[in-house]
C-alpha positions in Angstrom: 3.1 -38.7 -59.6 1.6 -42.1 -58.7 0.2 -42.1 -54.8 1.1 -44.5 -53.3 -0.4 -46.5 -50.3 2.3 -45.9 -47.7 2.1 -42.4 -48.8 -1.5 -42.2 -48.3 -0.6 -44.1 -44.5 1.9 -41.9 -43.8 -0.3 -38.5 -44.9 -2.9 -39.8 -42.9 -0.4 -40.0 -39.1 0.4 -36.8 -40.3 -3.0 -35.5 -40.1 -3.7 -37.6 -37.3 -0.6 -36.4 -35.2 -1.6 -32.5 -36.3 -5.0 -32.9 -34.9 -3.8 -34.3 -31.7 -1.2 -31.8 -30.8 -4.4 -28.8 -32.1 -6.6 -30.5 -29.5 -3.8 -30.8 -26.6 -3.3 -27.4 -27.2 -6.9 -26.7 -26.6 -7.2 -28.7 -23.5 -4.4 -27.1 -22.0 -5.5 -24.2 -22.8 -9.1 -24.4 -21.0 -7.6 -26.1 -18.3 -4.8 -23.3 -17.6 -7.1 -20.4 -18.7 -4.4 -19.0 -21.0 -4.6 -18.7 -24.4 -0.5 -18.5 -24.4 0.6 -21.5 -22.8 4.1 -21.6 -25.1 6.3 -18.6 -26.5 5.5 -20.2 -29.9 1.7 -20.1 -29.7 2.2 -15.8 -30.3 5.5 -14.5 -30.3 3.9 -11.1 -30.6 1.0 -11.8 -27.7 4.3 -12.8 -25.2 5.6 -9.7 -25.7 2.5 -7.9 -24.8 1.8 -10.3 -21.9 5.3 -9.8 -20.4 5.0 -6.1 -20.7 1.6 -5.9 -18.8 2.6 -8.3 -16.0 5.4 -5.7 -15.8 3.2 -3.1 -16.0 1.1 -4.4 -13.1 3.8 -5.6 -10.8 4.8 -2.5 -10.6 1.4 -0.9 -9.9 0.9 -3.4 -7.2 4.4 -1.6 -5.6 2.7 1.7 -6.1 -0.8 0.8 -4.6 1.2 -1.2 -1.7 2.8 2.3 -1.1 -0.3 4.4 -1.6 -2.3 1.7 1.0 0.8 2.1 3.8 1.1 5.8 3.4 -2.7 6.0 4.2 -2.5 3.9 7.2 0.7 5.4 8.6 -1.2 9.2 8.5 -4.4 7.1 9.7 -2.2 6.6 13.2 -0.5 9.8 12.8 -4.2 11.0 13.1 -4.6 9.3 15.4 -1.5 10.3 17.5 -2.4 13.6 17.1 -6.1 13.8 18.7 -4.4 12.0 21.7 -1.5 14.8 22.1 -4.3 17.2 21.8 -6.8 15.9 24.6 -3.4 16.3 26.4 -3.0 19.5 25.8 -6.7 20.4 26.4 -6.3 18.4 29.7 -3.7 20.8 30.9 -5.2 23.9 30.1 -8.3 22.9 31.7 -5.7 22.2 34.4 -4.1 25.5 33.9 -7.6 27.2 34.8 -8.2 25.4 37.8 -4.7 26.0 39.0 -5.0 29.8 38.3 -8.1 30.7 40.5 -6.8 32.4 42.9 -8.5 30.2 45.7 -5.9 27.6 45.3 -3.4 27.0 47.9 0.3 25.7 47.6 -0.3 22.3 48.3 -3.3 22.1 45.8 -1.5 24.0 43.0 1.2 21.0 43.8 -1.3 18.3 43.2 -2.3 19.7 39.6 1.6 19.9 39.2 1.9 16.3 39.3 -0.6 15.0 36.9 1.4 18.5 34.0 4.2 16.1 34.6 2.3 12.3 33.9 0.6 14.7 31.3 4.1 15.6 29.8 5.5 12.2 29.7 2.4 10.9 28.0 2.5 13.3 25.4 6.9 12.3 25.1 5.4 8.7 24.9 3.1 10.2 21.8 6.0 11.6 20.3 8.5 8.6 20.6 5.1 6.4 18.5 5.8 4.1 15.7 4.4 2.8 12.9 5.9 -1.3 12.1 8.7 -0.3 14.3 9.5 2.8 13.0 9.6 6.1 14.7 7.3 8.5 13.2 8.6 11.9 14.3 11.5 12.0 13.7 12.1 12.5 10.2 14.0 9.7 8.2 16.1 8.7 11.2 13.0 6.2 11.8 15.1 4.1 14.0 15.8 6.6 16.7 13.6 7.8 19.2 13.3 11.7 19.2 11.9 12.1 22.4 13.6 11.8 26.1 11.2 12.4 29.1 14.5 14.3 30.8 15.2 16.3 27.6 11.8 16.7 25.5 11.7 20.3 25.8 15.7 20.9 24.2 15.7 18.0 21.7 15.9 18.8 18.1 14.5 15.9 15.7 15.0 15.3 12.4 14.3 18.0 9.4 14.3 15.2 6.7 11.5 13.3 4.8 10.2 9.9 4.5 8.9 9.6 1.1 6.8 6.7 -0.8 6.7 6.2 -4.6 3.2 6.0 -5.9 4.4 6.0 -9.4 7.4 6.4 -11.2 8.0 10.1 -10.7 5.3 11.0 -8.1 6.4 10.5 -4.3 4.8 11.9 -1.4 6.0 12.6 2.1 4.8 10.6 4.8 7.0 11.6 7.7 6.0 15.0 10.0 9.0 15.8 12.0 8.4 15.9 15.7 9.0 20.2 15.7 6.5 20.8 13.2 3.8 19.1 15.4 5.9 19.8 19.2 7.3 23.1 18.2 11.0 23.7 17.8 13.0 22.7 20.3 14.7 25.2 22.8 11.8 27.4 22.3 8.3 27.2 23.7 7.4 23.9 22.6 4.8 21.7 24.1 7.1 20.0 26.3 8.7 23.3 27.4 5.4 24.6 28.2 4.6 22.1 30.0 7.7 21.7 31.9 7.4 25.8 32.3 3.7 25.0 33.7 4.4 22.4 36.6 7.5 24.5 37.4 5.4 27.3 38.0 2.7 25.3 39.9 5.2 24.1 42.4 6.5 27.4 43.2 3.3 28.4 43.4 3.7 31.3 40.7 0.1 32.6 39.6 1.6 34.7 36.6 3.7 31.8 35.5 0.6 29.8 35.9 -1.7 32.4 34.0 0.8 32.9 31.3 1.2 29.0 30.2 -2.3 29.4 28.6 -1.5 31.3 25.7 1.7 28.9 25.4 -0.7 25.8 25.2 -3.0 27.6 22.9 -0.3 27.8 20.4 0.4 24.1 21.0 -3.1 23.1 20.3 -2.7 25.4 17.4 0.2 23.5 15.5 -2.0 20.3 16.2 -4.8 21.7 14.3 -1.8 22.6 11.7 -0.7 19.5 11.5 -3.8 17.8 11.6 -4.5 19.6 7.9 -1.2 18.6 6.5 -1.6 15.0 7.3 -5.4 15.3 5.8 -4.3 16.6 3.1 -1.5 13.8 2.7 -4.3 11.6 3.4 -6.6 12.9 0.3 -3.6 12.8 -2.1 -2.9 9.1 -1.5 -6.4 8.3 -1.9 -6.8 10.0 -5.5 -3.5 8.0 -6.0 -5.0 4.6 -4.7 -8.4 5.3 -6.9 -6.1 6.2 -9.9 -3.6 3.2 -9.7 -6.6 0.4 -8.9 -8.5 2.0 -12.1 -5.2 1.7 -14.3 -4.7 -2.0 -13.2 -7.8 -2.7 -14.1 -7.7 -1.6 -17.7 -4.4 -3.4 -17.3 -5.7 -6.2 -16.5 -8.2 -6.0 -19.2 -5.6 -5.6 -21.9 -3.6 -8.3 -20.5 -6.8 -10.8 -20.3 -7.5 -9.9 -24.1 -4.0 -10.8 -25.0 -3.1 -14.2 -22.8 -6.9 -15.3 -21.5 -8.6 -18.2 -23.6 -12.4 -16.8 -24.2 -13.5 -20.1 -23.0 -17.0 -20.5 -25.0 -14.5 -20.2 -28.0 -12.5 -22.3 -26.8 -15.0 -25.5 -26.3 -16.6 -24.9 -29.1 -12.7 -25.6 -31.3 -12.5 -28.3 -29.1 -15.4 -29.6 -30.4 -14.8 -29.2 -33.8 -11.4 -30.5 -33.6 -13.1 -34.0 -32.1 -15.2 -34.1 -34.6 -12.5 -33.5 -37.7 -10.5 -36.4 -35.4 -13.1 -39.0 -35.8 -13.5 -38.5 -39.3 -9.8 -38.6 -39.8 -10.2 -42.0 -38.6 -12.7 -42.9 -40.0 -11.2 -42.2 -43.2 -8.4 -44.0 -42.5 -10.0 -46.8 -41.8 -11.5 -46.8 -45.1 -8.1 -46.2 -46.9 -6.3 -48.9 -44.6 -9.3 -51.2 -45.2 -8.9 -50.5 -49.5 -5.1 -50.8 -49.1 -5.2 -54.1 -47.8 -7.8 -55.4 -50.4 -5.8 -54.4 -52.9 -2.8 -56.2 -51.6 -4.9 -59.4 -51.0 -5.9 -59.3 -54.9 
């Protein structure tokens, strides 16, 4: 078959028109940082990409979870050395109050700082975390604690869970009795509500026998204190486990959809210089065209 000259002219935009579209290519690629910039460029590498940005959007939930869980039992901590300098407070109180050189009027006194002591430790119990109540099991929008009714108020039994990963969840919530005692029973409030009744009617055995009764208080603190610990440790590992998995994630994800930039200049390169001698061949085929059309 006899080349022609337009055929030659029109083989040569071809090229020409390749090599431009290979080269925008490249400099969109270095300038975006993705190898992927268009479904077409790897049908099979979008697939991957999408999966892993899947993939990590959902670890980001996870770790989100694992970071809030830590800082809600971080204040729960918190919470809970407060409620028991309170209680140390009052048996130091409780000591004081039951020497027998003590009068009425004294005993009185000590009564009224059980009671500020009591209605700090309600305010301890009625805390929240972002607005939410944190003692009272999933009914986080209700305070469990009244000052009046402390001692006979019954929170909450459920659980306040977070996901930190498809099929692990861990409870954050504590419910007010497991930390106050159950209420109708001796519980901290009813101790100390028992205690200041007892100072002001000037009762020395009522007085003597609250100590044991905040011992056990102090008791379910320490209790307490272990189970949020231990809460504590379990969404650390998590955290630790769900920042190493994003990062090999991340990894896979980068060796997918990332341009390996080096490589990248380097095409780019090549590609300019395979542009200029397009041109420069075409100007040599123009050039012997037009000669031949002059003879």
């Amino acid at each position: 078959m006899r080349v022609t000259g337009s055929m030659q002219n029109m083989q040569l935009l071809r090229n020409l028109r390749n090599i431009n579209e290979s080269m925008t290519q490249g400099q969109n690629q270095l300038a975006t940082g993705q190898r992927i910039t268009r479904p077409s460029d790897d049908p099979i590498g979008v697939g991957y990409q999408m999966r892993y940005d899947t993939d990590l959007d959902r670890s980001d939930e996870f770790l989100n979870n694992a970071q809030t869980g830590t800082e809600i039992l971080k204040t729960m901590d918190s919470l809970l050395q407060q409620a028991s300098d309170v209680m140390k407070r009052a048996r130091t109180l409780t000591l004081q109050a039951a020497n027998g050189t003590y009068d009425t009027e004294q005993r009185k006194v000590i009564s009224l700082e059980i009671k500020q002591l009591k209605e700090q430790l309600v305010t301890i119990g009625n805390s929240t975390y972002n607005g939410r109540f944190l003692f009272n099991g999933q009914k986080t929008d209700q305070a469990p604690y009244t000052i009046a009714n402390a001692a006979a108020e019954p929170t909450d039994s459920g659980l306040f869970y977070l996901y930190v990963s498809p099929s692990v969840k861990v409870p954050v919530s504590i419910t007010g009795e497991e930390i106050f005692g159950q209420a109708g029973t001796d519980n901290a409030f009813k101790v100390l509500d028992d205690l200041s009744a007892a100072l002001d009617a000037n009762n020395s055995a009522g007085i003597s026998a609250s100590l044991d009764k905040i011992d056990d208080s102090a008791d379910r603190f320490s209790l307490g204190w272990a189970e949020i610990g231990a809460r504590m440790n379990r969404f650390e590992l998590m955290e630790n486990r769900i920042t190493s998995e994003q990062a090999n994630l991340k990894e896979m994800r980068a060796n997918v959809a990332d341009v390996d930039v080096p490589t990248a200049i380097t095409d780019l390169k090549m590609k300019e210089v395979v542009l200029q001698s397009a041109l420069s061949t075409g100007a040599r085929i123009m050039q012997t065209s037009l000669l031949d059309f002059l003879r």
